[in-house]
C-alpha positions in Angstrom: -3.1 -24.0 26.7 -1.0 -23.0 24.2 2.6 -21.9 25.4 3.7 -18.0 24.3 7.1 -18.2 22.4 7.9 -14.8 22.8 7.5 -14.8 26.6 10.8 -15.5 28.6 10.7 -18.8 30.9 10.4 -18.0 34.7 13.7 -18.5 36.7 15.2 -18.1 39.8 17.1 -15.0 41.1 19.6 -14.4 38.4 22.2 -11.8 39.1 23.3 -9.2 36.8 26.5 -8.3 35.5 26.2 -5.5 37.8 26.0 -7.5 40.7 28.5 -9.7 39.8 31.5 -6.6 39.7 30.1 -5.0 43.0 30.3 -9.2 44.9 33.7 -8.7 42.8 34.9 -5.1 43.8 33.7 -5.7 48.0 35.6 -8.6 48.5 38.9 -7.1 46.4 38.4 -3.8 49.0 39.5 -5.6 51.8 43.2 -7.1 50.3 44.7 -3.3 51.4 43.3 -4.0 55.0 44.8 -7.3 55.5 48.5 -6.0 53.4 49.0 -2.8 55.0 52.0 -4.3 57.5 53.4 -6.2 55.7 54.0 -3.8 53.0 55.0 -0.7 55.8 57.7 -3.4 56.4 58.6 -3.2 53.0 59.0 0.1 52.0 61.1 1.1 55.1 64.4 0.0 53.2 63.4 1.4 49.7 65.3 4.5 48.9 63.6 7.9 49.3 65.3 9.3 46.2 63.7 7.0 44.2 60.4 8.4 45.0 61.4 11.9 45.3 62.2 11.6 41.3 59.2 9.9 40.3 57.2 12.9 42.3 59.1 15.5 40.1 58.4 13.4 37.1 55.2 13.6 37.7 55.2 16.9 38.7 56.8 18.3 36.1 54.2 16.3 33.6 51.0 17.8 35.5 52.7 21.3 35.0 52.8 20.7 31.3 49.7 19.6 31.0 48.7 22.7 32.8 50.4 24.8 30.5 49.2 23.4 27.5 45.4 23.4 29.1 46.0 27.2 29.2 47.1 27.3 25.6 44.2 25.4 24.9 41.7 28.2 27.1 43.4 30.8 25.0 43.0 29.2 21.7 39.3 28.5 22.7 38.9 32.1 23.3 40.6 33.2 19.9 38.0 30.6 18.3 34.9 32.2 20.5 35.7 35.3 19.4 36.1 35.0 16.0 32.6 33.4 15.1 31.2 36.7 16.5 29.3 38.2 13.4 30.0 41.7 14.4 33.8 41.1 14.2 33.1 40.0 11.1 31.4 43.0 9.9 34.2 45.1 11.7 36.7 43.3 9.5 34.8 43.9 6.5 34.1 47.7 7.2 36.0 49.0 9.8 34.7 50.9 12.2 36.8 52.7 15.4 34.7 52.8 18.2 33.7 49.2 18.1 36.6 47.6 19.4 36.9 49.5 22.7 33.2 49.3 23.5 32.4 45.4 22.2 36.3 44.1 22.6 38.1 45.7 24.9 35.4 45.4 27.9 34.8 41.4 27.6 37.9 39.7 25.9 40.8 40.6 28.3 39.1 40.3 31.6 37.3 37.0 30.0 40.7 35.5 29.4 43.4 37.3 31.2 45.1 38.3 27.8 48.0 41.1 28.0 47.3 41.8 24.5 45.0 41.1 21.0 45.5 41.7 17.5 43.5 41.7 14.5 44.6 41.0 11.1 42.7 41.7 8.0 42.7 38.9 4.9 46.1 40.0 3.6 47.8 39.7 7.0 48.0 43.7 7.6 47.2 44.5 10.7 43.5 46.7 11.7 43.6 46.9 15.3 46.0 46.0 18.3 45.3 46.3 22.6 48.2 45.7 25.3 48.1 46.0 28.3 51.7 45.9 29.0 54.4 48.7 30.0 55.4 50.5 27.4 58.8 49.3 27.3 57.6 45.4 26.6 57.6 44.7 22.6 54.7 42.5 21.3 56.3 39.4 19.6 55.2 39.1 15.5 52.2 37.3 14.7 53.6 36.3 11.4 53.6 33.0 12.4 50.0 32.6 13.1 49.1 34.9 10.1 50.3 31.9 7.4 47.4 29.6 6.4 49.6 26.3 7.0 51.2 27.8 10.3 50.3 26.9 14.0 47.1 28.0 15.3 48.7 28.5 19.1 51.8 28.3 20.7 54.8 30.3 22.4 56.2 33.1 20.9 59.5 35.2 22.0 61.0 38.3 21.6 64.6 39.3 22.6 63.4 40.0 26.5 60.1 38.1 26.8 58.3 35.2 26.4 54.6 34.9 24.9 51.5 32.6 24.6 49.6 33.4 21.9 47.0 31.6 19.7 45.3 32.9 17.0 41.8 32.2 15.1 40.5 32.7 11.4 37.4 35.0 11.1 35.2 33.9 8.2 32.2 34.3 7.3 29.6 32.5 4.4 33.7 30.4 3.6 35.2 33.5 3.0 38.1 34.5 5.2 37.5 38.2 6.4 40.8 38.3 8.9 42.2 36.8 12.2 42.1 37.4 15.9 45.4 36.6 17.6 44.9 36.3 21.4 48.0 36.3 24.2 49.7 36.5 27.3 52.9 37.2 28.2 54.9 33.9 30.3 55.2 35.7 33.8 55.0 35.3 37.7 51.5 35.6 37.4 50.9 32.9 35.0 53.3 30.2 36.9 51.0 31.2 40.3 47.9 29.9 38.5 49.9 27.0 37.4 50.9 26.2 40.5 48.0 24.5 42.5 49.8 23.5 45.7 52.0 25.8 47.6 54.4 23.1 48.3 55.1 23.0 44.5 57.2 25.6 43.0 57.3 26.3 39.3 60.0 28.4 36.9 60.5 29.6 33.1 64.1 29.8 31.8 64.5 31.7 29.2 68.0 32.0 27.3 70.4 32.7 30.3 68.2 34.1 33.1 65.6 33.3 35.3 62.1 34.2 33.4 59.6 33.7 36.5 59.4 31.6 39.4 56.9 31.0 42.3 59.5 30.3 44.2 60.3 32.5 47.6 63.0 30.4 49.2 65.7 31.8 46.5 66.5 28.5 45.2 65.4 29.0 41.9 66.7 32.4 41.9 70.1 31.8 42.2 70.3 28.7 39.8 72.5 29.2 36.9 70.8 28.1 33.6 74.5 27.7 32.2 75.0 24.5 34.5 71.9 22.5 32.9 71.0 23.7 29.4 74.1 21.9 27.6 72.7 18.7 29.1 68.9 19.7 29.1 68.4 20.7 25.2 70.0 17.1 24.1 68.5 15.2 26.6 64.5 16.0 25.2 62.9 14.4 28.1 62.3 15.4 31.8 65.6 16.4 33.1 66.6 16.2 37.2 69.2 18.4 38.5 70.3 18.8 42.1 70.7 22.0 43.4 72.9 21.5 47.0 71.7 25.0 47.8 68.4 24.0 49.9 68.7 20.6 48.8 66.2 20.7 46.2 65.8 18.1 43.0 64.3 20.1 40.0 62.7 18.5 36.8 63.0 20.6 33.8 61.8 20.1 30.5 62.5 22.3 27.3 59.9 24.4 25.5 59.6 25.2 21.9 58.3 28.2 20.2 56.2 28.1 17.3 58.8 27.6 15.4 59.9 24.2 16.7 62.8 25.8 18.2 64.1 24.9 22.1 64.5 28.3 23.5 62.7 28.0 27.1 62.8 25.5 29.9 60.0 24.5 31.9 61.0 23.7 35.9 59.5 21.8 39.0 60.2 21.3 42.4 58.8 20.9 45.8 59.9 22.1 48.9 59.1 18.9 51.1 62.2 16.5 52.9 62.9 13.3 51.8 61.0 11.6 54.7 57.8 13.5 53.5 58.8 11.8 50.4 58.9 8.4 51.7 55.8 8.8 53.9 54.1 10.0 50.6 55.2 6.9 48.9 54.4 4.6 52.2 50.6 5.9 51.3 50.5 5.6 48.2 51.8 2.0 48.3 49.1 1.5 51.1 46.3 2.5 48.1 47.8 0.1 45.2 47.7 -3.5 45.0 50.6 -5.8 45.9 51.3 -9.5 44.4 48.9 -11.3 46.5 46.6 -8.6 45.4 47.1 -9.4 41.6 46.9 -13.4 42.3 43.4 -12.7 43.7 42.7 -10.5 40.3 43.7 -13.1 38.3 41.0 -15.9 40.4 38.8 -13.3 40.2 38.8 -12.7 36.4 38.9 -16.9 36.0 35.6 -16.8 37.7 34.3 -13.7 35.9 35.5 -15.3 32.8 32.8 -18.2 33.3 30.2 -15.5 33.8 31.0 -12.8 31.7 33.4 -13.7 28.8 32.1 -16.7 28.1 29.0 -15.6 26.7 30.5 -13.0 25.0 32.7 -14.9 23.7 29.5 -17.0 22.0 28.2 -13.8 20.7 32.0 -12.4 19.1 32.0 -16.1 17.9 28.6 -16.0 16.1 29.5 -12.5 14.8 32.5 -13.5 13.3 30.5 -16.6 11.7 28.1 -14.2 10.3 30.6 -11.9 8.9 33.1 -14.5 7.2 30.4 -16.7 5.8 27.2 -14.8 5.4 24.6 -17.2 7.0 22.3 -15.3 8.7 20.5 -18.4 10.2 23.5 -18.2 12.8 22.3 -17.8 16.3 23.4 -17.1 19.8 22.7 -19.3 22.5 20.4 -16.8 24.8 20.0 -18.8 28.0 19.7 -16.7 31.4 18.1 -13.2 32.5 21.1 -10.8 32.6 22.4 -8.3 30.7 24.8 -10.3 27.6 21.5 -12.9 27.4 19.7 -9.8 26.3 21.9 -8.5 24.3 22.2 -12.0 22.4 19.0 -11.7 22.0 18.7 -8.8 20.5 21.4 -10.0 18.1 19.3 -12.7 16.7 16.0 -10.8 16.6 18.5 -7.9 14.4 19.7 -11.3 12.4 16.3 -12.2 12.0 15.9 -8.7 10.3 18.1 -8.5 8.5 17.6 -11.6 6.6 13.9 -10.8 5.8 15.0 -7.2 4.5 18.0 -9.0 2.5 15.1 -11.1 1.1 13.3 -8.2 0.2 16.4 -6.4 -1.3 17.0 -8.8 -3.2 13.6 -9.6 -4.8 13.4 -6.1 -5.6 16.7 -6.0 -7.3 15.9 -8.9 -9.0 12.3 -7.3 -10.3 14.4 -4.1 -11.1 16.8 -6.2 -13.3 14.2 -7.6 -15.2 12.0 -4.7 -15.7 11.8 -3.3 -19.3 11.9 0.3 -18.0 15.2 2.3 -17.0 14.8 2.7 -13.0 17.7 5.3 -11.9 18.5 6.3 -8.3 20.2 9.9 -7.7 21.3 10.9 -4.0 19.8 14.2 -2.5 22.9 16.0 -4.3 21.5 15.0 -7.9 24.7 12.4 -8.3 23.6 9.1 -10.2 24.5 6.0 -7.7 22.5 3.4 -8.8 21.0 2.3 -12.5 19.9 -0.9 -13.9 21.1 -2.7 -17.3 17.8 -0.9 -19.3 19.1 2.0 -18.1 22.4 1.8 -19.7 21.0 0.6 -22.4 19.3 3.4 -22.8 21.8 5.7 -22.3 24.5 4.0 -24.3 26.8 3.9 -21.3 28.4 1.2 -19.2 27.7 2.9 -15.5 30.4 2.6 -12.2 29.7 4.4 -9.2 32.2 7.0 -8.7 34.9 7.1 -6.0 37.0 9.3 -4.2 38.5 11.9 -6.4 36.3 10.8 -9.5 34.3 13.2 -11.2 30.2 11.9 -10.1 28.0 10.9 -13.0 25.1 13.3 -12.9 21.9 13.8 -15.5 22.0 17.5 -15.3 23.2 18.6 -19.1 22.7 14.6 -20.6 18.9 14.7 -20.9 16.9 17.6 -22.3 13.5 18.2 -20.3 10.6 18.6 -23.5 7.3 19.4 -20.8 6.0 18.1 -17.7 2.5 16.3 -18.2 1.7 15.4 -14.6 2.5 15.6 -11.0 0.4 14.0 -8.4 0.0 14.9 -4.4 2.5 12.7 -3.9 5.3 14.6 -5.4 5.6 12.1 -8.4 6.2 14.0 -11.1 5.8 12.7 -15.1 7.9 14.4 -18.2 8.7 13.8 -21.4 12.7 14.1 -22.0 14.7 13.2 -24.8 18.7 12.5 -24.9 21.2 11.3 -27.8 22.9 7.9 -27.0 27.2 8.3 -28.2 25.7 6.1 -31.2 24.2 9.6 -31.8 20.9 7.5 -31.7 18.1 9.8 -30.5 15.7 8.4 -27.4 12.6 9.8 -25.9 11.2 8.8 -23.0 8.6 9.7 -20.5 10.7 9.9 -17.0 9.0 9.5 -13.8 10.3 11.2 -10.7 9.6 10.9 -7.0 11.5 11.5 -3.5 12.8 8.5 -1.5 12.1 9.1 2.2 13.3 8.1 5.6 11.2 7.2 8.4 11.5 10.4 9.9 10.8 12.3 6.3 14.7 13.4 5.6 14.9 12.8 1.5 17.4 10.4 1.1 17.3 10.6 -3.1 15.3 10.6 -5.9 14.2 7.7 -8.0 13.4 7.9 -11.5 11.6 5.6 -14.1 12.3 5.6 -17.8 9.9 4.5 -20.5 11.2 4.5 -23.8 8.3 6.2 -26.3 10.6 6.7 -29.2 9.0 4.3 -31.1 5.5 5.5 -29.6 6.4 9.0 -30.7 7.8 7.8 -34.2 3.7 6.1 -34.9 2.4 8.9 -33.7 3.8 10.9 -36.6 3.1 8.2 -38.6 -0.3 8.3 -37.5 -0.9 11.9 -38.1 0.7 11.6 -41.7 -1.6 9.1 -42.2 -4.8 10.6 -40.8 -3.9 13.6 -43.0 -3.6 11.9 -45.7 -6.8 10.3 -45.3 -8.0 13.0 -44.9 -7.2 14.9 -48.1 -7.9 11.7 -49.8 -11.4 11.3 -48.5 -12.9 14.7 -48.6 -11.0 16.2 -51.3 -9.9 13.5 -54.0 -12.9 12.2 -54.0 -14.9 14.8 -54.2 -13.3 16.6 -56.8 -13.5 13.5 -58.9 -17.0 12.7 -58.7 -18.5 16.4 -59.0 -16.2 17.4 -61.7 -18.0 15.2 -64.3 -21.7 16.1 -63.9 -20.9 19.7 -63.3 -19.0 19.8 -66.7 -22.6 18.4 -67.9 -24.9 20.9 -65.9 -22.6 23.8 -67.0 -22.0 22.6 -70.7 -26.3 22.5 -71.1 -26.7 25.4 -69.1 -24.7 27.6 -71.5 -27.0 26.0 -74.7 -30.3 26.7 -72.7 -28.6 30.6 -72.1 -27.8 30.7 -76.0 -31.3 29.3 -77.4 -33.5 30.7 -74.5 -31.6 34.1 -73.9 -34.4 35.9 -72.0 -35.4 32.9 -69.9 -34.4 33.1 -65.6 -34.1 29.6 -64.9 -31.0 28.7 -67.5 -29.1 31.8 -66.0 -29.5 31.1 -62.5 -28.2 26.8 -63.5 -25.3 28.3 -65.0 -24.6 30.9 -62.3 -24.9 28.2 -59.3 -23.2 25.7 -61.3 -20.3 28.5 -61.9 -20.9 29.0 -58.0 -19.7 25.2 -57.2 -16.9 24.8 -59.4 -15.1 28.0 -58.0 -15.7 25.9 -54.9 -14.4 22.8 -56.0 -11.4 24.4 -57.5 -10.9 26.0 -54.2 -10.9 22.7 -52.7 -8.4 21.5 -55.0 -5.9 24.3 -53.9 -6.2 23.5 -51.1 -5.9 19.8 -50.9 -2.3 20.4 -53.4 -1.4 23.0 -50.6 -1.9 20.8 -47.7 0.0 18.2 -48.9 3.2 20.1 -49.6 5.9 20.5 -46.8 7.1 23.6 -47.8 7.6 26.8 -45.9 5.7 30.0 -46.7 4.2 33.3 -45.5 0.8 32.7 -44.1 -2.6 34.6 -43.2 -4.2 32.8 -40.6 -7.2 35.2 -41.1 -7.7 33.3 -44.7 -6.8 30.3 -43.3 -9.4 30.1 -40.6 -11.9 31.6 -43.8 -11.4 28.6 -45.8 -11.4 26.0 -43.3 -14.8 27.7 -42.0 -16.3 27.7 -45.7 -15.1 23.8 -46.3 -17.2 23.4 -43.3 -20.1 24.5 -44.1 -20.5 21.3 -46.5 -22.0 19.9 -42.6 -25.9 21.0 -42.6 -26.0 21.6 -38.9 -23.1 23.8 -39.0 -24.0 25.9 -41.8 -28.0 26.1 -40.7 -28.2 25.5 -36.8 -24.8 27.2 -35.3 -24.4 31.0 -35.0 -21.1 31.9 -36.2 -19.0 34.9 -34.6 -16.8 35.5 -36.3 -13.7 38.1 -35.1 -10.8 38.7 -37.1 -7.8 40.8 -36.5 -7.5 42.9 -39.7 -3.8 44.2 -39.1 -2.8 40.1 -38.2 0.5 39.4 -39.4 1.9 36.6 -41.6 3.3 34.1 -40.0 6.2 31.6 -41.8 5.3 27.9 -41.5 3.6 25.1 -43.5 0.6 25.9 -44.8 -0.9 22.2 -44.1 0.0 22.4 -40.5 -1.6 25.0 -39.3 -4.8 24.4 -42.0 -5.1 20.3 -40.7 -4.6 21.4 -36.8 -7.0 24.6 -36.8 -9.6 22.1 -38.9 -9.2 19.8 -35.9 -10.2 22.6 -33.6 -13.2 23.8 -35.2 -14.7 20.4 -36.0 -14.2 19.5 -31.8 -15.5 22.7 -31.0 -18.6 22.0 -33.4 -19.2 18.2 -32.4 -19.8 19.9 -29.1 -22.4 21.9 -29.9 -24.6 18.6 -30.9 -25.5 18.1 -27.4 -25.5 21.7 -26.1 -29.4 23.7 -26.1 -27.1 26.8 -27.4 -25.2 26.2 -30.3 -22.7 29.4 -30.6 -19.0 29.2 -32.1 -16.5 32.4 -31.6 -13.3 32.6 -33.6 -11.1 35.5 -32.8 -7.7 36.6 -33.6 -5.4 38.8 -32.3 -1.7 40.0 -32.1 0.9 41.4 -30.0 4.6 42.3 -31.1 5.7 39.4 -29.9 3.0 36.7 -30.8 -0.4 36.1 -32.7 -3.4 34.5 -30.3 -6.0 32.7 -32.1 -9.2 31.9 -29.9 -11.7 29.2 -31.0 -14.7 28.6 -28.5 -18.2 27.2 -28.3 -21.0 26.9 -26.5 -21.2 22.9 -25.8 -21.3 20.5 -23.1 -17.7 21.8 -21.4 -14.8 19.6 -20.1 -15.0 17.9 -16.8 -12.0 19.4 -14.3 -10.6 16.1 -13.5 -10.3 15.6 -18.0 -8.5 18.6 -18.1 -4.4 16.8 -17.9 -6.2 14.0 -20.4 -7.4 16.1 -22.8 -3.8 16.1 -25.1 -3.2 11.8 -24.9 -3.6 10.4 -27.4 -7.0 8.3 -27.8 -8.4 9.9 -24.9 -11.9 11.5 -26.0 -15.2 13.2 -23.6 -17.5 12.4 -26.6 -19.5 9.4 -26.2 -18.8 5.7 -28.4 -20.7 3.9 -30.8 -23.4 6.1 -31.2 -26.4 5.1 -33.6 -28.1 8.4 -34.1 -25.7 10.0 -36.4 -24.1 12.1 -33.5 -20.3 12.6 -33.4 -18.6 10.2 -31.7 -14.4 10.4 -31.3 -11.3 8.8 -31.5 -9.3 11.3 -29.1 -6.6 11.8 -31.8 -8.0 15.6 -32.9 -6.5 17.9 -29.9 -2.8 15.4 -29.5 -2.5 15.8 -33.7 -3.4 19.3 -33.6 -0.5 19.9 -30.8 1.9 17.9 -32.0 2.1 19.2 -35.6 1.9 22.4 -34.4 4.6 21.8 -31.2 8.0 22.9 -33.7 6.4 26.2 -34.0 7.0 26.8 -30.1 2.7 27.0 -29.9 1.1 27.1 -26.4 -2.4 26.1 -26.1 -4.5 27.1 -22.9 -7.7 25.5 -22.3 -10.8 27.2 -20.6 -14.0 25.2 -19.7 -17.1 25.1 -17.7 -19.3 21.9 -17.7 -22.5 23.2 -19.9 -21.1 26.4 -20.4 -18.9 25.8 -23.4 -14.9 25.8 -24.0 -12.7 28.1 -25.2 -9.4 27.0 -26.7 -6.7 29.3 -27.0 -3.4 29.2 -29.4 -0.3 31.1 -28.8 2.1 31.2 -31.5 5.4 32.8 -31.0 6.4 35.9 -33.7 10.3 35.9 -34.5 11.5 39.1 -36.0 12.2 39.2 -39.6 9.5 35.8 -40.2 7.1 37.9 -40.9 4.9 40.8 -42.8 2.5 43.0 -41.6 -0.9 42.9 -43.2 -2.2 46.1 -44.3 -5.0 47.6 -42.4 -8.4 47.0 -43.2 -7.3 44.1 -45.9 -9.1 41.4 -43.6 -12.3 42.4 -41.2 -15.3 41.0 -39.8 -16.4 38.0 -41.5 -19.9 37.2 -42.0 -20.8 33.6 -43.2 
């Protein structure tokens, strides 16, 4: 049987760092027990004044920290307060009554203030509460109101001292005002300082006695004169003796807001010395003495082999990984407890990391050597990654930014031509276009989709680039070239060969009119004869006009005629399709090239035919109409229709519904006809719109864009329903 190399070998009871303190702590508990005479023995001769002074020290620290706790309370408030959106709206449009009924009911009581301020955004004040006397001045806020000032601290005025803090009120970033919360330094606020009634506390401020807690007079009758020459210098706790009541007082100085020593903060307790000593006895009783720090030190030898050794193994391996780089490192994970675990875990997390390294780096290897631009934007749209192709087809040597450094975005580089696709996925497909600083112009067809986190948070976009510039330069070439043909094949040619015999027909059907003058048959030669070469000098206008490139007014109603009457030269059309034909008469001209619109409508009506072949109704509709702003030409049949899932196909290039090789003499396509027919007409800013139903027919649908002053109305009536 084949042993499991994920399962843990069984061993013995194993204990756990856990265990291991608590066997620790129990058997360091009982050191006090075995000390406690020796060191009552020890402490009898120590000086009680040396541990009256370190209680006021402390003291005298836990009061400060008291104080500043209830600077911080008050600055909490100030901040509470302020986030409330209907302060905010009050400091936008002021309003009374809201104050006393939303303010003046909670905030005080909340926070014990004496009195609160509001400030508008220029620092003028809206509304102000006290509840002092009437003969106590409010301090200045002015401190508080600069945006580089202190958010909280004391503030004075000739008679009084005051904690205040204060609290922007902003809302959407903009700063709408302030809230300035305080409370005047009092008898009241020392009591709540206080904690133990043995303790007495005391503000000095300038020559007098502030407030005290004190009710034995002590502090009452202490002259500030004696310690604050000494006291201001000194900048650290302070201990003066005061003979009266034999007291030994820690003060400390206090600074207003701005940085200035003009208060004195004051501790003392009202116990004797031997409470001091007995205090001291017990708390020596609770610490640890040398033979308590010997054990400590055997203790943490034998922890060592437990504990740090191990984890010294797994800093060791760390460091090794970090300094070289080899994830193959491992820990040595022997045991059950906690740091085995956690080793563990270490080289299970090594082992993942290496096969994701792996992976990174075959797919930055396969992003190197790919021939399309692959570009990586975080969710903010700024560029952090791109591959050599890339920059080569930007033109642009690419460094992430860093601090301070203007990001390298897309947004205003590339210029978005249309999107062609976009999946369930998200992934979208468009065609863009850019100009490298070689002022070399690229196209490409970019390719965009979100990158996703396990939990679905986009983390950034990645983008392909193919570069089609060349694609899109053939493509031109292509439709030169099939236009070309085109007028070579069914024009050149057959002007050529039909202008020789019907020079003949017509030169013997005037001498058979001349020497037979009442005979029918010579006059109707010579009139069908006349018939064909109006028609083949039609078609040689209009072969010379679709191969110039020059711009002029055009009538699309004539337009559509001639392509429709060059198109009856196809038997089935001209015999077996029923033509409806529906032309705007007032249809103005339009400016544009007379070959592009002739070649791309031609395209249209010989798809919309071809699809008739298989259809039991064989119906084309041509309609045109016009607004102010554009002319919509409509070309539709009645043929086999477009499946739904061909409609995004439909414009590539060399994609075609008709079927291939076909030997009975039915149409059979290339798929160049609808992407020609759009791109040559594309400069002109025209939209087609397709409508299809399988068996029911299609119905294409141009809309070409009218700019004022490129155009002439036709008059009315000049062009109506055409019947062919």
């Amino acid at each position: 049987m084949m042993k499991d190399p994920t399962r843990e070998p069984h061993r013995g009871w194993a204990p756990s760092v856990r265990s291991k303190l608590l066997i620790f702590l129990c058997a360091v508990s009982l050191l006090p027990l075995l000390l406690s005479s020796r060191m009552l023995v020890a402490l009898g001769g120590r000086s009680a004044r040396t541990f009256r002074e370190m209680e006021v020290r402390e003291g005298l620290q836990l009061a400060q920290g008291m104080l500043e706790a209830s600077r911080e309370r008050l600055l909490e408030g100030a901040r509470a307060v302020a986030v409330w959106d209907d302060l905010a709206a009050y400091l936008r449009h002021p309003q009374p009554e809201w104050p006393q009924t939303s303010l003046e009911g909670w905030a005080p009581q909340s926070y014990k203030l004496d009195y609160l301020s509001l400030y508008d955004s220029q620092g003028q004040p809206v509304y102000c509460w006290s509840a002092l006397p009437a003969d106590v001045a409010l301090p200045a806020d002015s401190a508080f109101l600069d945006p580089d000032g202190p958010l909280s601290g004391l503030v004075s005025t000739p008679e009084h001292l005051f904690m205040a803090a204060a609290a922007e009120v902003r809302l959407d970033g903009t700063l709408l005002g302030r809230v300035v919360f305080g409370r005047q330094v009092n008898h009241r606020l020392l009591r709540e300082l206080r904690g133990s009634r043995e303790h007495d506390l005391a503000i000095y401020y300038g020559d007098r006695l502030l407030a005290t807690t004190d009710t034995t007079h002590t502090l009452l009758e202490l002259d500030p004169a004696e310690f604050f020459p000494n006291l201001v210098p000194h900048r650290e706790t302070y201990l003066y003796y005061a003979r009266k009541g034999d007291r030994l007082i820690g003060l400390q100085t206090l600074q207003n807001v701005q940085g200035l020593e003009v208060a004195a903060l004051g501790w003392t307790t009202s116990r004797t010395p031997a409470g001091f000593l007995q205090e001291a006895i017990d708390r020596m009783l609770l610490s640890f003495g040398l033979p308590l720090i010997v054990l400590v030190l055997l203790a943490a030898g034998i922890l060592g082999r437990w504990i740090e050794r191990p984890i010294r193994r797994l800093s060791r391996t760390m460091e090794e990984v970090r300094r070289t780089g080899d994830l193959t490192c491992r820990v040595p994970d022997a045991g059950r407890d906690e740091i085995a675990s956690m080793s563990r875990s270490f080289n299970q997390m090594l082992e993942q990391i290496a096969h994701q390294r792996d992976e990174l780096l075959t797919f930055r290897t396969m992003i190197l050597a790919m021939k399309e631009g692959v570009l990586i934007e975080d969710p903010g749209q700024q560029v952090i990654y791109m591959n050599p192709r890339m920059e080569e087809l930007l033109g642009i040597c690419f460094e992430p930014s860093g601090e301070g450094e203007e990001p390298f975005r897309l947004e205003g580089r590339i210029t978005s031509k249309r999107v062609i696709t976009e999946d369930e996925r998200g992934f979208s497909t468009e065609e863009v276009e850019w100009t490298r600083p070689d002022s070399e112009r690229v196209q490409a067809l970019k390719t965009s989709g979100k990158l996703e986190d396990p939990s679905g948070k986009v983390t950034g976009i990645l983008s392909t680039f193919v570069d089609v510039t060349e694609r899109n330069e053939l493509e031109l070439e292509l439709i030169q070239a099939s236009r070309m043909a085109f007028l070579g094949v069914y024009s050149q040619g057959i002007i050529h060969n039909l202008n020789g015999p019907l020079n003949t027909i017509m030169g013997f059907a005037s001498l058979l009119c001349k020497t037979q003058p009442d005979a029918e048959i010579p006059q109707r030669i010579r009139l069908d004869a006349q018939r064909m070469a109006d028609l083949i000098s039609s078609l040689g206008r209009r072969w010379r006009r679709t191969g110039e490139s020059r711009l002029e007014l055009l009538n699309l109603n004539e337009i559509i005629r001639e392509e429709l009457r060059f198109l009856e030269a196809d038997l089935f059309f001209k015999h077996n399709v029923e033509k409806v034909i529906d032309l705007d008469p007032a249809l103005p001209y339009l400016q544009g090239i007379y070959g592009d619109f002739s070649h791309s409508l031609l395209n249209l009506l010989i798809n919309a035919i071809e699809a008739l072949a298989d259809s039991a109704v064989h119906r084309l509709t041509v309609r045109t109409r016009h607004t102010f702003q554009e002319i919509v030409v409509q070309i539709e049949d009645s043929g086999v229709g477009i499946r739904q899932e061909d409609m995004d196909q439909i414009f590539l290039p060399f994609f075609s519904t008709k079927r291939r090789d076909r030997k009975d003499g039915l149409p059979s396509g290339a798929g160049l006809g609808l992407p020609i027919a759009r791109k040559i007409l594309e400069p002109y800013g025209v939209l087609f719109s397709v409508r299809s139903e399988v068996r029911q027919g299609t119905c294409f649908t141009l809309h070409i864009p009218l700019k004022p002053g490129q155009y002439e109305s036709v008059r009315h009536g000049e062009f109506g329903e055409v019947e062919l």
